[in-house]
C-alpha positions as CSV (number, residue, x, y, z in Angstrom):
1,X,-6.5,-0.1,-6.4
2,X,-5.6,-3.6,-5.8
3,X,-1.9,-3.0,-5.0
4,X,-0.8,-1.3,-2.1
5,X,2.3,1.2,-3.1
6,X,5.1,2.2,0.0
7,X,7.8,4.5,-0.7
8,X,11.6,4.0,1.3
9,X,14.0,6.6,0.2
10,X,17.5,5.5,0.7
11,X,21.3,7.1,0.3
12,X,21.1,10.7,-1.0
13,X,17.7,10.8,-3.1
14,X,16.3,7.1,-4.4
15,X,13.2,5.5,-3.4
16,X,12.9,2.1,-3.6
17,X,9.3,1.3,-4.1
18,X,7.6,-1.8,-1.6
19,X,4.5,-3.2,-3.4
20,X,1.5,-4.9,-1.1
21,X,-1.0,-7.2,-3.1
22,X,-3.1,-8.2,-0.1
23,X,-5.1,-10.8,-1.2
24,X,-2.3,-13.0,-1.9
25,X,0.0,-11.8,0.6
26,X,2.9,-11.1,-1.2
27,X,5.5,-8.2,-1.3
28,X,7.9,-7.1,-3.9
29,X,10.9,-4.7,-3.7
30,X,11.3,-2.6,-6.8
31,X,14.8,-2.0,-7.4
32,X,16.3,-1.8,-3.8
33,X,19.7,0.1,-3.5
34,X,20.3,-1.3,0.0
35,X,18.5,-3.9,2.1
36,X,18.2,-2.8,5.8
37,X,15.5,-0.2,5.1
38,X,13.4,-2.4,3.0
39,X,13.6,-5.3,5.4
40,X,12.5,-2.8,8.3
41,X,9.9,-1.1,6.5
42,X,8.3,-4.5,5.2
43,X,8.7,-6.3,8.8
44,X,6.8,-3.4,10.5
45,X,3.6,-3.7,8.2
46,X,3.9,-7.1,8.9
47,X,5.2,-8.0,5.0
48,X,6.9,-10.6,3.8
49,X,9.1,-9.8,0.5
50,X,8.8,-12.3,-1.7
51,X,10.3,-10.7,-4.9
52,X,12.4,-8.1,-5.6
53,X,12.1,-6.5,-9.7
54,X,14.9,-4.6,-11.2
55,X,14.6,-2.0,-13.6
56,X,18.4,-2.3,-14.7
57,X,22.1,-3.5,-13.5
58,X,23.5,-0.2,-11.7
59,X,24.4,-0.5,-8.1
60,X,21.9,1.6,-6.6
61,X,19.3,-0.1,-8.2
62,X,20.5,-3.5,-7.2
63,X,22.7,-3.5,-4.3
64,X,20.0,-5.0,-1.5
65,X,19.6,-7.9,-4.0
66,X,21.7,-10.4,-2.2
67,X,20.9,-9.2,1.4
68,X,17.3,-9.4,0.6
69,X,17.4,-12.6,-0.9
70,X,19.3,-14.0,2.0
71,X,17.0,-12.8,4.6
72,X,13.5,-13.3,2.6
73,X,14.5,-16.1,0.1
74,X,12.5,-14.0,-2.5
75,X,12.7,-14.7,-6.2
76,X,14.9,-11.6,-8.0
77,X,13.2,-10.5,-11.8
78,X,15.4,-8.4,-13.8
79,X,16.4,-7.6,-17.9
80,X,17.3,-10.7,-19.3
81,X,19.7,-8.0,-21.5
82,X,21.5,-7.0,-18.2
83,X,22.0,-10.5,-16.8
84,X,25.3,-10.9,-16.8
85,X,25.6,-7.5,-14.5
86,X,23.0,-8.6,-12.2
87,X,24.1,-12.6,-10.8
88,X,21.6,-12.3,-8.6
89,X,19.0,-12.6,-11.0
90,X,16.7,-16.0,-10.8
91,X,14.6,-14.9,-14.0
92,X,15.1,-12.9,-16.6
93,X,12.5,-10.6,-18.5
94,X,12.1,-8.5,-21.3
95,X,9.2,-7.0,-23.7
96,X,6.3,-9.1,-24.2
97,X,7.2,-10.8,-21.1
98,X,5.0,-10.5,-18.1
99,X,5.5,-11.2,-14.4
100,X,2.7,-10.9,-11.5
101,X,2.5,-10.6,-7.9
102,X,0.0,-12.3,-6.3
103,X,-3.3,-11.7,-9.1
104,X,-1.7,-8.7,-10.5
105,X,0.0,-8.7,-13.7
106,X,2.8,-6.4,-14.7
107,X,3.6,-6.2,-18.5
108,X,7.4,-5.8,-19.5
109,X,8.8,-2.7,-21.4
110,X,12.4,-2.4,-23.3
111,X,13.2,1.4,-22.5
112,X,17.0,1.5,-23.1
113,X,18.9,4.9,-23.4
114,X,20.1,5.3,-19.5
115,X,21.3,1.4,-19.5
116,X,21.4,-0.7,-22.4
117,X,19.4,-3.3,-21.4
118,X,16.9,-0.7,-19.4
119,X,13.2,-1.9,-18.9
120,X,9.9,-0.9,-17.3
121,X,7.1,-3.0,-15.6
122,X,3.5,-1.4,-16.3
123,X,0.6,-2.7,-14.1
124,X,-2.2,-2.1,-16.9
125,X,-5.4,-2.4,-14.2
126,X,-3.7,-0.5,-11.8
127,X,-2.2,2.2,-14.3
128,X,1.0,2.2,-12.4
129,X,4.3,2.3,-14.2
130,X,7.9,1.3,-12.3
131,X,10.4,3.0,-14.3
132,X,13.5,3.2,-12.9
133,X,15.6,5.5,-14.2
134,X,14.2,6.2,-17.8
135,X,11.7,8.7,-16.8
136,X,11.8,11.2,-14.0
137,X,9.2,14.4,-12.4
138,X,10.0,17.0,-15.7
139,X,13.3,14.5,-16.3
140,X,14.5,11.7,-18.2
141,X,18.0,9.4,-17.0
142,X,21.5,9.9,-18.6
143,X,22.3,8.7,-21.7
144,X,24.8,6.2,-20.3
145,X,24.4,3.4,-22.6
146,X,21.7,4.1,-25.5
147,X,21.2,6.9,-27.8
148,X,18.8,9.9,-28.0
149,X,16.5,7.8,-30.2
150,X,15.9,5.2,-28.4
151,X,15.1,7.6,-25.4
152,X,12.6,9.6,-27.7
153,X,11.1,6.1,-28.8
154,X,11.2,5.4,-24.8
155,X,8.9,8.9,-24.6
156,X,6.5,7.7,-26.8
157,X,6.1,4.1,-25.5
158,X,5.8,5.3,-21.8
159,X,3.0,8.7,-23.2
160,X,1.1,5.7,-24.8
161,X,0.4,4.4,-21.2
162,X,-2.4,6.6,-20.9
163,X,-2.4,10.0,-19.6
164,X,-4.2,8.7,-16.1
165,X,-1.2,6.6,-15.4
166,X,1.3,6.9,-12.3
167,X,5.2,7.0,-12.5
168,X,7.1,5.6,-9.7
169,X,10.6,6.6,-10.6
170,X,13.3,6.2,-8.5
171,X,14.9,9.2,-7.3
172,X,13.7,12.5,-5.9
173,X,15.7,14.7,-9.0
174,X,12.1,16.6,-9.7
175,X,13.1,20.2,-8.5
176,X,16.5,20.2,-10.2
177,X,14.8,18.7,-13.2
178,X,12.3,21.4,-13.0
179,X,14.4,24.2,-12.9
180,X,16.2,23.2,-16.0
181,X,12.6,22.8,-17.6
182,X,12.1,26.8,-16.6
183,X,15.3,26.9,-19.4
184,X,13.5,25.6,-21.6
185,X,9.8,26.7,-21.4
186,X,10.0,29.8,-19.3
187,X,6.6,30.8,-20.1
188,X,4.9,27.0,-20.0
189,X,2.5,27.8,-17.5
190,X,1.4,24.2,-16.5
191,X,5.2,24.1,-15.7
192,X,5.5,27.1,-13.4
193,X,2.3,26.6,-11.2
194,X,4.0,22.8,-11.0
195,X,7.7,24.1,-10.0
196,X,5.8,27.0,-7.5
197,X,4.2,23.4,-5.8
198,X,7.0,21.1,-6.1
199,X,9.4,24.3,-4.5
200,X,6.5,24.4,-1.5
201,X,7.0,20.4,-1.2
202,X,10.2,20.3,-0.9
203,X,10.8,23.2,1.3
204,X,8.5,21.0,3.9
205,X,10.5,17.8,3.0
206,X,7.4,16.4,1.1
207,X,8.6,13.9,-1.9
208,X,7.6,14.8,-5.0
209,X,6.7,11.6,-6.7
210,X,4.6,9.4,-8.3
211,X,3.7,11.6,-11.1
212,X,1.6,10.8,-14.0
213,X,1.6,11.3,-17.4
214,X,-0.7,13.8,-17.9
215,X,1.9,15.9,-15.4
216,X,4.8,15.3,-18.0
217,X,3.1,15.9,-21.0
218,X,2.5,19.2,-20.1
219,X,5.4,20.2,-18.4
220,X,8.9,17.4,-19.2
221,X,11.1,18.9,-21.8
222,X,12.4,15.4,-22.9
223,X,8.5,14.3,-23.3
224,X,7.7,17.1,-25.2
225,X,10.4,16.9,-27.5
226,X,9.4,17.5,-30.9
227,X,11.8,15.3,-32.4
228,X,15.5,13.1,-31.6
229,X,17.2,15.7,-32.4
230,X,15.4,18.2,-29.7
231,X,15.4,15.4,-27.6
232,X,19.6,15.1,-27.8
233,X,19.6,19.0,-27.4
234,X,18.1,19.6,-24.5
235,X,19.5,16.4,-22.5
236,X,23.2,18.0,-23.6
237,X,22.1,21.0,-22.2
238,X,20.7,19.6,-19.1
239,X,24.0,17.5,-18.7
240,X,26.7,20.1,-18.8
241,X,24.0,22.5,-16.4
């Protein structure tokens, strides 16, 4: 893999994720909640950031922006839809757009539902997908701000990526997410030898992401889905659990 992939988890349960492209040199932030971390984490390998990408506008997706940016005088890349909520933004994306650090190039993805200006970036040689908060370990985000159909339509686009490709979401919600699953599937078995795993990994303090695809075709209840209507179901359920 050309990229090189760091994980920082910050407040309660995010990760912001530190991308390495070594032959150029340069370093991006993927949705940093807070600065300090990110700056210490990329200043030991001896890192410079020079871009920070957000997935959408909430504050624990974007609050190191401006600290960052101060510090590093990086360049910020977010959803041109959620500009106005992000003014630290210096260019603004959305699908069919694509940005790159260093040689590596990163295609944009509309996946509203959680915000309503949502996207993805998807590193097609790399088969690495940043996804914020659209799809999680067995999970999918709140319906804040879009509808059940365009999160089913958001399951579809992300399951076309290829079952081989990794998800780097951005918080560490897979063992509540998986219990819910249970709920749903009780006798899934790729979903109970996963939670019997992810349990174990948590009970040593292990993180649970990236996953892949493949993982939440067999065992995420909003991926599997049959229709919008199944979809809506089950993330009513999982929101008044």
């Amino acid at each position: 893999m050309a990229l090189e992939i760091v994980r920082i988890p910050v407040l309660s349960d995010n990760y912001v994720w530190l991308v390495h492209e070594p032959e150029s040199g340069e370093t991006m932030a993927v949705d940093p909640a807070v600065a300090e971390p990110v700056l210490d984490e990329a200043q030991a390998r001896g890192w410079t950031i020079t871009q920070i990408w957000n997935t959408h506008w909430h504050p624990d997706h974007t609050g190191g922006n401006a600290a960052i940016k101060e510090a590093t005088g990086c360049t910020i890349t977010g959803p041109a839809a959620e500009a106005e909520r992000i003014p630290t933004l210096d260019r603004k994306v959305a699908e069919g757009d694509s940005v790159s650090l260093g040689k590596v190039k990163a295609q944009v993805l509309d996946v509203p539902a959680h915000t309503a200006g949502h996207i993805a970036f998807h590193f097609p040689t790399e088969r690495v997908a940043f996804v914020g908060d659209t799809l999680f370990a067995m999970g999918c985000g709140r319906l804040f701000e879009g509808t059940a159909e365009q999160m089913y339509s958001n399951m579809r686009k992300l399951e076309a990526l290829g079952d081989e490709t990794r998800i780097y979401c951005a918080h560490e919600y897979t063992q509540s997410n998986g219990r819910f699953a249970l709920t749903v599937e009780p006798d899934n078995s790729a979903l109970v030898s996963r939670m019997e795993k992810v349990n174990a990994m948590r009970e040593a303090g292990e993180p649970t992401v990236p996953t892949t695809i493949a993982l939440e075709r067999a065992t995420n209840p909003f991926m599997r889905a049959a229709s919008v209507a199944e979809l809506a179901a089950r993330r009513a359920a999982k929101d008044a659990a």
